[in-house]
N, C-alpha and C positions, 0 to 999 in steps of 0.2 A: 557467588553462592551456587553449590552443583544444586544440580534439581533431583528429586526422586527418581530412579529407575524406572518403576511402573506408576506415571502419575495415575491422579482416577479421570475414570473418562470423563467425557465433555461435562456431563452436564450434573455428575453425581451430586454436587449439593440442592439441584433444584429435586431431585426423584424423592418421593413420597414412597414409600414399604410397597412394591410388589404386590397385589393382589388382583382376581379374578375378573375385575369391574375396570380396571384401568387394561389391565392385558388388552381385553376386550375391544376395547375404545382403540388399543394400539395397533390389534390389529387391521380393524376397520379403516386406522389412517394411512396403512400400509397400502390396503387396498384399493384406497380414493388414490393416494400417490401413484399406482400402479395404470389406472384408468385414467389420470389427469396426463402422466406423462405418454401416456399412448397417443392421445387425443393434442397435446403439446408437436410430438411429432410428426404428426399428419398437416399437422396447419405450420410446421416449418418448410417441410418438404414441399408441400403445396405451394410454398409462398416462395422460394427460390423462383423460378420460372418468370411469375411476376412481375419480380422484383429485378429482376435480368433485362427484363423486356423495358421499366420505369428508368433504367440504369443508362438506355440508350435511348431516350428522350430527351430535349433540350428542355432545361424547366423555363418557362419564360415568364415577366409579368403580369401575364392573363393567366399563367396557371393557379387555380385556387387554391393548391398546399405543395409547394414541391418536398421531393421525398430525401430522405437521408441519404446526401453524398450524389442527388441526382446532376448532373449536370449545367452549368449555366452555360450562357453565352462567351462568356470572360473563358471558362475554360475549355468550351471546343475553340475560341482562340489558340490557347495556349497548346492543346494537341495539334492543332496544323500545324503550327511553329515545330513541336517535336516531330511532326510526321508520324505519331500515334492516330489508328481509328480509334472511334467513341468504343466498339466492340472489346478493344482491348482495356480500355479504360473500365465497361463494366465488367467483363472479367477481374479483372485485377480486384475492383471491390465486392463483386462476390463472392469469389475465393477469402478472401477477409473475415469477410461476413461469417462465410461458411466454419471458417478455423477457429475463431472466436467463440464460437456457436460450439462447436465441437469441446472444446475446450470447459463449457461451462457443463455440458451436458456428462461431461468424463471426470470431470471434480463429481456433478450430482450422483453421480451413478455409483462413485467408490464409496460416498459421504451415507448414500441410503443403504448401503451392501456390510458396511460397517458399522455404523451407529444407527440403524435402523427401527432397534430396541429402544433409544432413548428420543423422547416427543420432539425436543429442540433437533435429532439426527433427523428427525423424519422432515421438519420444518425448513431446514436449512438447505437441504438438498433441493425439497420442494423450488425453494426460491431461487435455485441457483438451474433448474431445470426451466423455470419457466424466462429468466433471464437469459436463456441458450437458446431459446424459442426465437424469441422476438425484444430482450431489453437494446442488444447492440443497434439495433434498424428500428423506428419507429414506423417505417413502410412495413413491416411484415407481420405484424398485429391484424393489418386490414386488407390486406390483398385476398387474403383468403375466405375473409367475407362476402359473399355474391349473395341476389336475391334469393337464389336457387338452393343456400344454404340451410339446411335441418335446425331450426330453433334450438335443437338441443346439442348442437353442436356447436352453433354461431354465438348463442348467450354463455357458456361458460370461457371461451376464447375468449368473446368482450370483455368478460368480468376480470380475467385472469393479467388481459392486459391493461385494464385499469389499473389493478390492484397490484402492479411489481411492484414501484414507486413506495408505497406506503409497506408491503410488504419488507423492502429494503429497510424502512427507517423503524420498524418493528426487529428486525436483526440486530440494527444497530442500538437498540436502546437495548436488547438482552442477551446478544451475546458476551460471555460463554455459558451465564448459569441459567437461561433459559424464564427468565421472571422477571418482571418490573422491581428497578429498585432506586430511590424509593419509591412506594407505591403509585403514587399521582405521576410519576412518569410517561404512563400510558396514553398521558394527554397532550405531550408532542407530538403521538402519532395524529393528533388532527390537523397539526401543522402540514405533517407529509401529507394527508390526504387535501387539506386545503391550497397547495403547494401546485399540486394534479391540476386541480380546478382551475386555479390560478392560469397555468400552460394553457391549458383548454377555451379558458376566453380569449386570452393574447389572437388568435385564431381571428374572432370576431371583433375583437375590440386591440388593433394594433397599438395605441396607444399606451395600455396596458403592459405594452413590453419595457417600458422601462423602470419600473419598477419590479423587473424581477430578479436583478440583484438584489433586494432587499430584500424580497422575498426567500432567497435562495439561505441566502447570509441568516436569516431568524432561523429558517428551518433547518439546517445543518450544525450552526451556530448552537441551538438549544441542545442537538442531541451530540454534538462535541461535548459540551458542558456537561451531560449529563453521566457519558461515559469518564470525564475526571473523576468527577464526583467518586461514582462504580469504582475507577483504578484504585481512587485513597482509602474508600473508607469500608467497599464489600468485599473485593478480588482477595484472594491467594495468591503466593507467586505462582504456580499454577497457571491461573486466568489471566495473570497480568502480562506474564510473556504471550499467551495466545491473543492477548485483545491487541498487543506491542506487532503483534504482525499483521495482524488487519490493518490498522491506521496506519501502519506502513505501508501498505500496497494502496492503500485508498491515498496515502497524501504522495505517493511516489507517482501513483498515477495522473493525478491532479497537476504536478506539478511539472508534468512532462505535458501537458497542456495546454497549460498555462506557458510556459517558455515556448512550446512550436505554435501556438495558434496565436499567442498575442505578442509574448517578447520579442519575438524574430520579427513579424510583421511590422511592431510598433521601431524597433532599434534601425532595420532596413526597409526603407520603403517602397524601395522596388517590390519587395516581393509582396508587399501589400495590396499590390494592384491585381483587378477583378480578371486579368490575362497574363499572369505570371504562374512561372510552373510550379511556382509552390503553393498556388492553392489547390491544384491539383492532391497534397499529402497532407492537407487537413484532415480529413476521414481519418487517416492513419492515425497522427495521435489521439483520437477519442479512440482507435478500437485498440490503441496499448493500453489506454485507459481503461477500458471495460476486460482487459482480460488480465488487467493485474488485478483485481478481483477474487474472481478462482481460486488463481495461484494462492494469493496469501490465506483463504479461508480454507483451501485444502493444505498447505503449509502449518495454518496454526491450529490443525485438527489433530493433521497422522503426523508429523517429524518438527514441529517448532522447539522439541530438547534436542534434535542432533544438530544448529547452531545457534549461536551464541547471538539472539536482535540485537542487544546493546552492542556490538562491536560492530554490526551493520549499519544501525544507526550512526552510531559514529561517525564512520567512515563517509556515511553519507552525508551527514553535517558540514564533513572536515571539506572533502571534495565539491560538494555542491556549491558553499560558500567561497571556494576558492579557485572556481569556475567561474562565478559570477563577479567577483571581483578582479580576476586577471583580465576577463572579458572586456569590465567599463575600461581599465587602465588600457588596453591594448587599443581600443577603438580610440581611446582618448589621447593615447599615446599619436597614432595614425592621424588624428585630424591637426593636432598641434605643430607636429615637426613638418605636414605636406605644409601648415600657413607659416613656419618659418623660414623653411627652406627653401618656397617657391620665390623669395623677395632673394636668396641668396644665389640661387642655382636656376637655370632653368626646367630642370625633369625634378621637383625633390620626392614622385609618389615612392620610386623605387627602395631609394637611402631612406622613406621613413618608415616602410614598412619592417625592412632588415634593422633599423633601428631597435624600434618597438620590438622585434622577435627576440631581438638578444637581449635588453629588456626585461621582456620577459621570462627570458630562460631564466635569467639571475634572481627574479625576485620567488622563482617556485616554491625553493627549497627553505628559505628564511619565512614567505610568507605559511607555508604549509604546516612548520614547526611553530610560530606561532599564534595560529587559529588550532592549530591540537591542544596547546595547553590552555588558551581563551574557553577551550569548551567545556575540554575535559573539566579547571576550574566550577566554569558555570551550570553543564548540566551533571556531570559525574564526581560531583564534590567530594562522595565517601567513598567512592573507589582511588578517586586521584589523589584523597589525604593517607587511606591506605596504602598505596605504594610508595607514598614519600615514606611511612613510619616503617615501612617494611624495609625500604634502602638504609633508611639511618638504622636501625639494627643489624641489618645485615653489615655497617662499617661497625658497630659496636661489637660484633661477634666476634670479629678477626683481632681484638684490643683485650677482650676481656677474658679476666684467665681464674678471677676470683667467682665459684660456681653459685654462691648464695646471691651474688649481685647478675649474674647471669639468669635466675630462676626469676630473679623481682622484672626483670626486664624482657622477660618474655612473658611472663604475666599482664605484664602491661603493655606488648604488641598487641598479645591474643584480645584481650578487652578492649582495645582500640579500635581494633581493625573487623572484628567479627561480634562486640558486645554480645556476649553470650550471658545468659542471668545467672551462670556458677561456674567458676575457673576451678579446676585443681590440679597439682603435677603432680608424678609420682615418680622419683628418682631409684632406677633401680640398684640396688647398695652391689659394690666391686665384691665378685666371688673371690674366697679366701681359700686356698689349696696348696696343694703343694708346687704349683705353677701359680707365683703373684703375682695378679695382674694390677699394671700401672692403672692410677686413678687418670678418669677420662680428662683431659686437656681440652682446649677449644681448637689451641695449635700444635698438635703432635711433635715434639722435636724429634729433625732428623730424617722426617717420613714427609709426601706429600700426602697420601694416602689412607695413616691410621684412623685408627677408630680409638 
């Protein structure tokens, strides 16, 4: 189904009538944004330096909080072995940092510049400024903290970096239309802000940390559930495409995390180890993760009509599942043929490799065609029964020559395929002149071409 041309802006069903008392207020929170994000920048800047300096520090088990991506023991092993300095190591993740950072701060900046007039524009941008600050590093919230710091500088910093966290799961309970729905919604944000706290004793009470997968799992968990809810029963197509691109980037992110930081580790276990170079690019996939983000919330602001999510999704479905599946087969393939062949042949690592590959290659194309129809099926049921009805017409068109049994059968595409609440056709009658023209055919004799 196309989408309107000019939808309405973000937040148009949440806005109440214009008047003098809200302007007011609106402009005020323009001006708080304007001083928050000043203030935002100075304690980022500041904190680079830092956090440069904590970056080439060994954290070790006496230290009482090592910092985001600071170094262990295990991996100034693993830079000897490369013959990498530590200097190069915290470059590389401040430059990250920095880009990441950059990135959210250039989504906030276009998000306030253009939707700055509606409250959830002013809101969103907010969070995505103060997340460009300090959400990627949880080191750069408090480097900038010193005794020496102005109360009135140091307490709104604290506040702001308490409150990302909860700020986050306040977006996510009312993006796009800017309002709790339903009402009692608002009381998962105590989950996110309990969630905070939760982190915060792990700190003193290590113990604590195991339980916060569970913790994690309610509080996401509740406002997943909450946003279905929102899809089925509040959203427009409209909101439903732009919330289809956030979950996208939030589970695309996740999910590139979940494979480098645990799949890989758990599947091989070399790299699992605390001097292997690949723990070295942990940081890396959280800071994909924290900067698919942006992208998708500035994508599902200013251009989520110029493409098509469901066909991304798709695609993503189709590939992802059949990445993961080639993968067990291929590994599984690799350990089977090395223990059958090792009793037949002396070397069999080589012959099971190239086995397994070609293997491989063969099952691509059969397996990829069908996990397409598997899905399509399962998750795109009225798009995938429309293009079967629309095939079978389209062989019934090239057959049929009788126009009254032609008109009932495109009648019945159209209601099929697009249920609209009133069909009508309107046959326009063959002009009568002195040049007769042939009544229309569906197969023109004679002609590929006619009309």
């Amino acid at each position: 189904m196309s989408l309107p041309a000019n939808p309405k802006p973000l937040a148009e069903s949440s806005r109440k009538p214009d008047g003098y008392a809200s302007q007011r207020w609106l402009a005020l929170a323009r001006g708080g944004w304007i001083v928050l994000a000043l203030l935002l920048l100075a304690n980022f800047v500041a904190s680079i330096p830092a956090y440069y300096r904590i970056l080439q520090t060994v954290c070790t088990p006496s230290t009482a909080q090592c910092a985001s991506w600071q170094p262990t023991p295990g991996n100034m092993i693993a830079l000897q072995r490369l013959h990498l300095l530590v200097a190069a190591y915290a470059a590389y993740f401040i430059s990250l940092v920095v880009a990441v950072s950059l990135l959210y701060w250039i989504v906030g900046i276009l998000i306030f510049w253009r939707k700055s007039h509606e409250w959830i524009g002013v809101s969103v941008s907010l969070l995505l400024i103060i997340f460009g600050s300090f959400g990627t590093s949880s080191t750069l919230e408090g480097t900038f903290l010193t005794p020496q710091t102005p109360l009135f500088i140091g307490i709104p910093i604290l506040l702001l970096g308490l409150l990302q966290w909860p700020a986050l799961g306040i977006f996510l309970l009312t993006f796009p239309t800017g309002r709790f729905a339903p009402r009692w919604s608002w009381l998962i944000v105590l989950l996110w802000m309990g969630q905070l706290g939760f982190f915060w004793l792990t700190n003193f009470v290590p113990v604590l940390a195991n339980f916060l997968p569970l913790v994690v799992f309610v509080t996401w968990g509740s406002t997943l559930g909450i946003q279905v809810y929102r899809y089925v029963r509040v959203y427009d197509p409209v909101q439903r495409e732009q919330v289809k691109w956030v979950m996208f980037g939030l589970f695309a992110g996740l999910s590139l995390v979940v494979v480098g930081n645990g799949v890989l580790g758990g599947l091989i276990a070399p790299l699992n180890a605390p001097d292997s170079w690949f723990q070295l690019l942990n940081g890396t996939f959280t800071a994909f993760f924290f900067a698919s983000l942006p992208l998708a919330i500035g994508v599902a602001i200013f251009r989520y009509h110029l493409w098509d999510i469901d066909i991304i999704i798709n695609r993503t479905l189709v590939y992802g599942t059949l990445s993961v599946i080639l993968t067990g087969v291929y590994v599984g393939l690799v350990i089977g043929l090395q223990a059958l062949l090792r009793g037949i042949i002396s070397q069999g690592s080589g012959v099971a490799i190239v086995l397994s590959t070609l293997a491989i290659a063969a099952l691509f194309q059969p397996l990829r065609r069908r996990l397409q129809r598997i899905i399509d099926r399962r998750f795109y049921r009225s798009k995938y029964d429309a293009a079967k009805t629309v095939a079978a017409f389209s062989a019934t068109l090239r057959q049929e020559v009788d126009l009254e049994q032609l008109r009932e059968h495109l009648l019945a595409v159209v209601q099929e395929t697009m249920q609209p609440t009133h069909v009508s056709l309107w046959l326009r009658p063959p002009e009568r002149n002195e040049k007769q023209r042939a009544p229309w055919r569906a197969t023109p004799p004679g002609s590929s071409g006619g009309k």
